[in-house]
Legacy VTK file of the C-alpha trace (Angstrom):
# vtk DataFile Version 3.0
C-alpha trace
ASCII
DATASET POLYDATA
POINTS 137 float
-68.317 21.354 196.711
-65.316 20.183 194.475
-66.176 17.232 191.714
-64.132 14.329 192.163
-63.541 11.088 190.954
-63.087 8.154 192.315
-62.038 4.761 190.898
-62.103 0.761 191.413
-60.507 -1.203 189.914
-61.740 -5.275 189.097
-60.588 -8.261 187.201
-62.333 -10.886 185.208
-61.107 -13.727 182.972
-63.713 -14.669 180.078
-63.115 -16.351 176.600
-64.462 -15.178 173.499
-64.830 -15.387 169.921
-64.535 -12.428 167.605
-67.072 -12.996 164.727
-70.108 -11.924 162.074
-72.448 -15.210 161.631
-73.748 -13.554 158.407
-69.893 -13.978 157.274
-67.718 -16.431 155.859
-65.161 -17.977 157.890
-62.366 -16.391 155.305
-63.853 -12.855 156.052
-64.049 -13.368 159.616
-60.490 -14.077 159.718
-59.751 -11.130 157.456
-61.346 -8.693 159.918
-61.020 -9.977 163.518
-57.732 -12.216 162.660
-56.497 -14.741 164.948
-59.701 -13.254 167.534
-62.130 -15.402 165.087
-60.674 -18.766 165.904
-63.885 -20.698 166.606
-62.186 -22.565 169.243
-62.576 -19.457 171.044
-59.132 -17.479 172.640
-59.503 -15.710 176.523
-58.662 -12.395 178.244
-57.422 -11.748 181.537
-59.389 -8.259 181.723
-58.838 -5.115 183.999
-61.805 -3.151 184.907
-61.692 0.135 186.028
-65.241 1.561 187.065
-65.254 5.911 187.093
-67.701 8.067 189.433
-67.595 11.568 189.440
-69.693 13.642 191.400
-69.837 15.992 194.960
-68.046 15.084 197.476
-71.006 14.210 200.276
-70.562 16.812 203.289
-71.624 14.579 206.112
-69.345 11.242 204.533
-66.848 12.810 202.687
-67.458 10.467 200.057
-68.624 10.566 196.447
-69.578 6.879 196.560
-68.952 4.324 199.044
-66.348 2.217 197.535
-66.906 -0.675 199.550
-70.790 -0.497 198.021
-68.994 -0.209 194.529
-66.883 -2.877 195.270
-69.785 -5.333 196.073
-71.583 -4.019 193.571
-69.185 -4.435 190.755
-68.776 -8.423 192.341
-72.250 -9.106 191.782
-73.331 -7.532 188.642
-69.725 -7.991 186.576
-67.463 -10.781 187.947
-69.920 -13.206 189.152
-71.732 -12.918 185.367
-68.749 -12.668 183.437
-65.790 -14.250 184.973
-64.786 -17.799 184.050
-66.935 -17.479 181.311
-67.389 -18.167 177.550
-69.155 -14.789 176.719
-70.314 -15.867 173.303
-71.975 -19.237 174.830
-72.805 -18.614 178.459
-73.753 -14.693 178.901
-77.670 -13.661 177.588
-76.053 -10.431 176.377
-73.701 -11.401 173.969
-75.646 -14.146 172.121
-76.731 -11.631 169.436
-73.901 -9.206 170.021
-70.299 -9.655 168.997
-68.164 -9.735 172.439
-65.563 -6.842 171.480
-64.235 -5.136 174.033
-66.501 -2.045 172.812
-69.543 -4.146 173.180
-68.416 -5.603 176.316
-67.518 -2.120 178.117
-71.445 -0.875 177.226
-72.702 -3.840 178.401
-70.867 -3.754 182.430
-71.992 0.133 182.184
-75.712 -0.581 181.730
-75.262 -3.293 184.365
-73.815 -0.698 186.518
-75.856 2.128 185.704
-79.188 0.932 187.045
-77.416 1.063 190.175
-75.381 3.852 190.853
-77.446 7.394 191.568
-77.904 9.155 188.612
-76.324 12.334 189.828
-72.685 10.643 189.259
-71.168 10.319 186.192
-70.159 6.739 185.553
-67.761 5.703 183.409
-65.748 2.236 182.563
-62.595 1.637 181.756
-61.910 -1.890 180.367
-58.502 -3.260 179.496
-58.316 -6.610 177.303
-54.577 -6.458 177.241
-52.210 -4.104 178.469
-52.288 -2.276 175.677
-55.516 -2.628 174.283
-58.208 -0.859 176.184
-61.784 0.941 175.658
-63.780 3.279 177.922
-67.399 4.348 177.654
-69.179 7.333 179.429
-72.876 6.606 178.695
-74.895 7.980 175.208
LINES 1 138
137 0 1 2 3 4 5 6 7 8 9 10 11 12 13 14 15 16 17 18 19 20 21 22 23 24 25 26 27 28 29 30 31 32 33 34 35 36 37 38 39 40 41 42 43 44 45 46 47 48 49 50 51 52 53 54 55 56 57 58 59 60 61 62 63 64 65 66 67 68 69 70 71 72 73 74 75 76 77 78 79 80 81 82 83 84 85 86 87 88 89 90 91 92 93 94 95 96 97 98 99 100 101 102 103 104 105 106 107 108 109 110 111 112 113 114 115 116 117 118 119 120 121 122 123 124 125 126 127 128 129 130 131 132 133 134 135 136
């Protein structure tokens, strides 16, 4: 059977603050910029969650996309939406919230739950310009 992949695509708003504790408040600025205001700034993010696998020969599907559409509800925008991610989200209390950090953290969420013989893979837009996407290790 043909490999195929199939997408969904979500949306989140979360605030954030861009920072290294172990740094000065100068240096912080210098690196992250305005993203180190310690009023904290927000995102209106765009997910976009990846299978790839075999297309099933008795569904026709690789995935169910209603399953991955419930799925993504439960374990990405009821955490992380509306949220401060620096105060409010376990994960990011000793991590800084980039949107690196923030991809590998909705993957693992994900991950646990999706059969391990697709590939999963998230795509995760902070503006519409800026964007990351992580495949696993």
């Amino acid at each position: 059977m043909p490999k195929i992949t199939v997408h969904r695509k979500a949306h989140f708003n979360a605030a954030h603050r861009l920072f290294n504790p172990n740094w000065s408040d100068e240096k912080n600025f210098e690196v992250f910029g305005k993203c180190s205001n310690p009023n904290y700034h927000g995102h209106n993010y765009e997910l976009i969650v990846s299978l790839t696998g075999e297309i099933d020969k008795e569904t026709g599907y690789v995935y169910d996309l209603g399953k991955l559409k419930d799925l993504i509800k439960i374990k990405v925008e009821d955490v992380l939406d509306h949220k401060n991610l620096n105060v409010e989200v376990e994960e990011f209390k000793n991590i800084n919230p980039t949107a690196e950090n923030i991809s590998v953290v909705i993957y693992n969420k994900l991950r646990v739950s999706i059969p391990e013989h697709l590939d999963l893979e998230v795509t995760l837009y902070e503006t519409p310009r800026n964007y990351v996407t992580y495949r696993g290790a």
